[in-house]
C-alpha positions as YAML, in Angstrom:
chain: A
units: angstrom
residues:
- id: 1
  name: UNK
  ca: [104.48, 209.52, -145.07]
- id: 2
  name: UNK
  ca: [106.29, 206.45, -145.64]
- id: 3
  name: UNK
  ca: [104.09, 202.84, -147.07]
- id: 4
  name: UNK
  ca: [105.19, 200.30, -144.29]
- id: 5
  name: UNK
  ca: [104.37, 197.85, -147.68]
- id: 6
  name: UNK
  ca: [106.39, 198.91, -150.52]
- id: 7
  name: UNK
  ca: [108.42, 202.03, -148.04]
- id: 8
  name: UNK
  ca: [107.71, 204.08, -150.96]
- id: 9
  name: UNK
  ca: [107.62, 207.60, -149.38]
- id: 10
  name: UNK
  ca: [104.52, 209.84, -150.20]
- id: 11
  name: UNK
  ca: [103.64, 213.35, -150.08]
- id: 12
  name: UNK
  ca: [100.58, 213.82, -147.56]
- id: 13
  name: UNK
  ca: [97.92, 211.37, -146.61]
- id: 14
  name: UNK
  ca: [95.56, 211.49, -149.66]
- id: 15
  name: UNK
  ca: [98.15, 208.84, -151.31]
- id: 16
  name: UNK
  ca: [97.36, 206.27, -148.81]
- id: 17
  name: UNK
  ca: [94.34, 204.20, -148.72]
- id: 18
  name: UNK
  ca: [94.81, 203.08, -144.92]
- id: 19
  name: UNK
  ca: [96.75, 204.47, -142.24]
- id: 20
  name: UNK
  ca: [100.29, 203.32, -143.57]
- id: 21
  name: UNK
  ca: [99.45, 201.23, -146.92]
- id: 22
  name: UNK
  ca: [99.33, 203.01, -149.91]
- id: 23
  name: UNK
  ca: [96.50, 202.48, -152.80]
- id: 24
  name: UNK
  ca: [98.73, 200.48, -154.53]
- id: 25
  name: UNK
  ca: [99.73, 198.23, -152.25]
- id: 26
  name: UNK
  ca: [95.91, 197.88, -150.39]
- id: 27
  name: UNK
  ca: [94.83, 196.58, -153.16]
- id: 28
  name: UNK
  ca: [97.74, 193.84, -153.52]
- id: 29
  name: UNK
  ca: [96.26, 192.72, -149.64]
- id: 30
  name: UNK
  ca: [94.27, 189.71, -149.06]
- id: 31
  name: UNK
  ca: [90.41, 190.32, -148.03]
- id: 32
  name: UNK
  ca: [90.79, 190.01, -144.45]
- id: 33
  name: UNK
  ca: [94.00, 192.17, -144.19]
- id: 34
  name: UNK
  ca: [92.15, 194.50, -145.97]
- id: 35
  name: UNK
  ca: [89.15, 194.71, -143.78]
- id: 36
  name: UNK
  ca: [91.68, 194.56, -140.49]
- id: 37
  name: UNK
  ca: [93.93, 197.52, -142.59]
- id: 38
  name: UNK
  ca: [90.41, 199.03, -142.66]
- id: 39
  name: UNK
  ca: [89.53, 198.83, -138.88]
- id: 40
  name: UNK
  ca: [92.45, 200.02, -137.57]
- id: 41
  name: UNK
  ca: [92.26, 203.18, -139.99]
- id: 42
  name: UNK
  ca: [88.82, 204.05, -138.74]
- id: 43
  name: UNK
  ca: [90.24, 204.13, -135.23]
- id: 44
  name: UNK
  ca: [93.03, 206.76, -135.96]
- id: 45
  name: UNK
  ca: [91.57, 209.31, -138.26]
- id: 46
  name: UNK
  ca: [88.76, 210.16, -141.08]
- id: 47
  name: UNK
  ca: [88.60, 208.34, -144.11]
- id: 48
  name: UNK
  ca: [87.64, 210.13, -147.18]
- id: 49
  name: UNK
  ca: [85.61, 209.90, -150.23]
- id: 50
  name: UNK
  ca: [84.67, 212.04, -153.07]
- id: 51
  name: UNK
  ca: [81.69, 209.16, -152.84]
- id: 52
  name: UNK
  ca: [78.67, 209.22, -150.82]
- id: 53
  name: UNK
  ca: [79.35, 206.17, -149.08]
- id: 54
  name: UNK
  ca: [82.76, 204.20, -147.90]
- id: 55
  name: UNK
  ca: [82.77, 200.64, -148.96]
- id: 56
  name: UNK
  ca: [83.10, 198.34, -146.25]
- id: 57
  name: UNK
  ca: [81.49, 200.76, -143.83]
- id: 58
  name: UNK
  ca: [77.59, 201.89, -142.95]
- id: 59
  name: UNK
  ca: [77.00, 205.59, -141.94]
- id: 60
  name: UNK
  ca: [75.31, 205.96, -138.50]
- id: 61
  name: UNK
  ca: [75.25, 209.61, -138.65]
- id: 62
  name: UNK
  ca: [75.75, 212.60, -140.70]
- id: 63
  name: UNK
  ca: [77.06, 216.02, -138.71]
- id: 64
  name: UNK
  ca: [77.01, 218.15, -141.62]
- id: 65
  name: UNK
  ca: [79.34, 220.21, -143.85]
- id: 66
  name: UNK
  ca: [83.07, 220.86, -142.48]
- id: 67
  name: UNK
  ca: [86.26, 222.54, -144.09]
- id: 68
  name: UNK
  ca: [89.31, 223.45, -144.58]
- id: 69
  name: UNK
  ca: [90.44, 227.21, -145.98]
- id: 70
  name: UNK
  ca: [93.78, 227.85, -146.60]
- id: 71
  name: UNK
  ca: [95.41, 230.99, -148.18]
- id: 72
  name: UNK
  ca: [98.78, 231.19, -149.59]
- id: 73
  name: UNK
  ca: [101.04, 233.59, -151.68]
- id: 74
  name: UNK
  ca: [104.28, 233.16, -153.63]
- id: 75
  name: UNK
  ca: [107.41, 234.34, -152.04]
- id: 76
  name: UNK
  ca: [109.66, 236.80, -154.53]
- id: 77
  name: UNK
  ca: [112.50, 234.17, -154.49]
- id: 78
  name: UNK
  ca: [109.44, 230.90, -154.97]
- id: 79
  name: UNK
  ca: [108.25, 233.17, -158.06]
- id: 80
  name: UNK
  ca: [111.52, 234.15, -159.43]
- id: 81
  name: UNK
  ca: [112.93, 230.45, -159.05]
- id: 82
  name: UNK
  ca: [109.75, 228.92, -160.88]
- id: 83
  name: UNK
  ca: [110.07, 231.87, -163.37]
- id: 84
  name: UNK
  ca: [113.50, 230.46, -164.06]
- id: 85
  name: UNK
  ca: [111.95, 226.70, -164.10]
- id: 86
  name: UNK
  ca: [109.71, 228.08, -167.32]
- id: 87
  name: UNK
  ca: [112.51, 228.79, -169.40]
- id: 88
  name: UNK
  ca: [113.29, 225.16, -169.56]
- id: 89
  name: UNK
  ca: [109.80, 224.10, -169.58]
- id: 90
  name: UNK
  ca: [107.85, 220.82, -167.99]
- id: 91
  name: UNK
  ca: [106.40, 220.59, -165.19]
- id: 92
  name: UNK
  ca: [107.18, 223.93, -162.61]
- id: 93
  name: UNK
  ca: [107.91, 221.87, -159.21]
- id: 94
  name: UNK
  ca: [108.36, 224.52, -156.87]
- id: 95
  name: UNK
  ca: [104.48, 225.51, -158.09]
- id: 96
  name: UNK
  ca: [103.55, 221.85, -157.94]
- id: 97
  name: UNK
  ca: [105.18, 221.77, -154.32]
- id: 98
  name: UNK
  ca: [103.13, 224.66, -152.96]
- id: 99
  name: UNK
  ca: [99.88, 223.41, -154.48]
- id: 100
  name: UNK
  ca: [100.53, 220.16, -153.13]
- id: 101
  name: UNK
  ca: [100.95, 221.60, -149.69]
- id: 102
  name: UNK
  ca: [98.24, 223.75, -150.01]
- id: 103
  name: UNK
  ca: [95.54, 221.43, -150.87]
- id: 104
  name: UNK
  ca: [97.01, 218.80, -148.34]
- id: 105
  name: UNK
  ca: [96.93, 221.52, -145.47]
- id: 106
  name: UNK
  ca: [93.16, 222.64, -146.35]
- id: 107
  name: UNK
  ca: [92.53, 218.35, -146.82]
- id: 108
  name: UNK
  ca: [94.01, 217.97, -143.34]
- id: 109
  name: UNK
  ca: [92.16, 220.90, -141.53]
- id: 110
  name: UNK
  ca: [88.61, 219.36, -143.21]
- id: 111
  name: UNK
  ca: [89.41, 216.25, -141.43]
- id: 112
  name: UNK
  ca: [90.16, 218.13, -138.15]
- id: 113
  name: UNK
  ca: [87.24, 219.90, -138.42]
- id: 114
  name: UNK
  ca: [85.17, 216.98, -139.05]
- id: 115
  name: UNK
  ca: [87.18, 215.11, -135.85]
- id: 116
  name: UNK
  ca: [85.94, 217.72, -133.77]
- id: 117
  name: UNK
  ca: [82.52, 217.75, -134.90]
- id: 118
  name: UNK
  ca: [82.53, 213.75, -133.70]
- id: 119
  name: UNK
  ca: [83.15, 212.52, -137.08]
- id: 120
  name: UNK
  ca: [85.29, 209.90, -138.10]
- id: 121
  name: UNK
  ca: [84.66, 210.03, -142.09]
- id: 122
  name: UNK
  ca: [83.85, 212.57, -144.19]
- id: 123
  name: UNK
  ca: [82.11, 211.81, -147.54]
- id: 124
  name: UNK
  ca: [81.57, 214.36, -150.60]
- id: 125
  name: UNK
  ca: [84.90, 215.55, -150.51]
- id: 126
  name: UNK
  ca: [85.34, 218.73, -152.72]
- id: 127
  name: UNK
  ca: [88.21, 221.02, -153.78]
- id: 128
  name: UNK
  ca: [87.74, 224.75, -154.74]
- id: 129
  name: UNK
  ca: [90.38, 227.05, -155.08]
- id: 130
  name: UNK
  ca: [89.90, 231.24, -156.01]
- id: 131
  name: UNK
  ca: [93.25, 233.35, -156.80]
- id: 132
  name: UNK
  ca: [92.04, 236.60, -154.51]
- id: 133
  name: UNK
  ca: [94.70, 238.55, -155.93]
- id: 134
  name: UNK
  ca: [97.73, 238.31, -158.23]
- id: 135
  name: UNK
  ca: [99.94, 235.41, -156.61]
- id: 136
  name: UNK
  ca: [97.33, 235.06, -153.69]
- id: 137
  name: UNK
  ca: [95.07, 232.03, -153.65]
- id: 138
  name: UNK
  ca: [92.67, 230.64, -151.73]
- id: 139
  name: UNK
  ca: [91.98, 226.63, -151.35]
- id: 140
  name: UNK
  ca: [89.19, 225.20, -150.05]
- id: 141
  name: UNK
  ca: [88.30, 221.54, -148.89]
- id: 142
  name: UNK
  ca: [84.79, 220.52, -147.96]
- id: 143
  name: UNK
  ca: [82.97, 217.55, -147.77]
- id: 144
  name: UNK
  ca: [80.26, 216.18, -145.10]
- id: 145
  name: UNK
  ca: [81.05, 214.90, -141.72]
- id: 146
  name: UNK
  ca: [79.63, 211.61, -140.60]
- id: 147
  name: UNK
  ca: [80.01, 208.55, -138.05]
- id: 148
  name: UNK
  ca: [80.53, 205.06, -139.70]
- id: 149
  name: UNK
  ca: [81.36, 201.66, -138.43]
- id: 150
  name: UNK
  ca: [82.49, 198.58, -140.39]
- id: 151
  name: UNK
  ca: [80.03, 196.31, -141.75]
...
């Protein structure tokens, strides 16, 4: 996802505090194109919050707990390149890539789930994640479902 403010280009959603602003550049907006930035987000998807509330906006209705589950497992070449990537030491991207992915798939299935319920927020936004077996893990995204409307 690309910032139509700075065009910096980000990795999933979570990095973005509106539909196409980033949390960097939201908070460089002035109140009203804030609010507007706000509005227009609200229409297209979910917003988020490891809160129990979303300034700017008033809960009508809460629809409960939704989630996302995903479960992923190294390939032999993803292991045997990061197991290469440890020799030099720092940080292990191709391990950093997958868990990126993974918790922005189970982050973006929450969401769904929460858009089908009615929702349009979710609030209480969690992370788990559970290896199941060696180079098996599971990640899991949960939070509460509600309806809110801006102020």
């Amino acid at each position: 996802m690309k910032c139509r403010k700075c065009g910096e280009t980000f990795p999933s959603r979570f990095y973005f505090r509106a539909d196409d602003v980033c949390h960097g550049c939201f908070e460089q907006l002035r109140p009203d194109e804030r609010k507007e930035a706000l509005r227009a987000d609200a229409r297209v998807h979910a917003l988020t919050t490891t809160g129990f509330e979303i300034d700017g906006y008033r809960i009508v209705r809460s629809l409960g707990v939704v989630r996302g589950i995903v479960v992923r497992s190294r390939s032999v070449f993803g292991t045997l390149g990061a197991s290469l990537q440890t020799i030099v030491g720092g940080n292990i991207t191709l391990f950093t890539e997958l868990c990126e992915k993974t918790r922005a798939d189970a982050f973006n299935m929450m969401v769904s789930h929460a858009e089908q319920a009615g929702g349009n927020g979710v609030i209480g936004v969690r992370y788990d994640a559970t290896e199941l077996m060696s180079g098996v893990s599971e990640v899991l995204c949960y939070g509460t479902a509600v309806v809110i409307e801006p102020l």
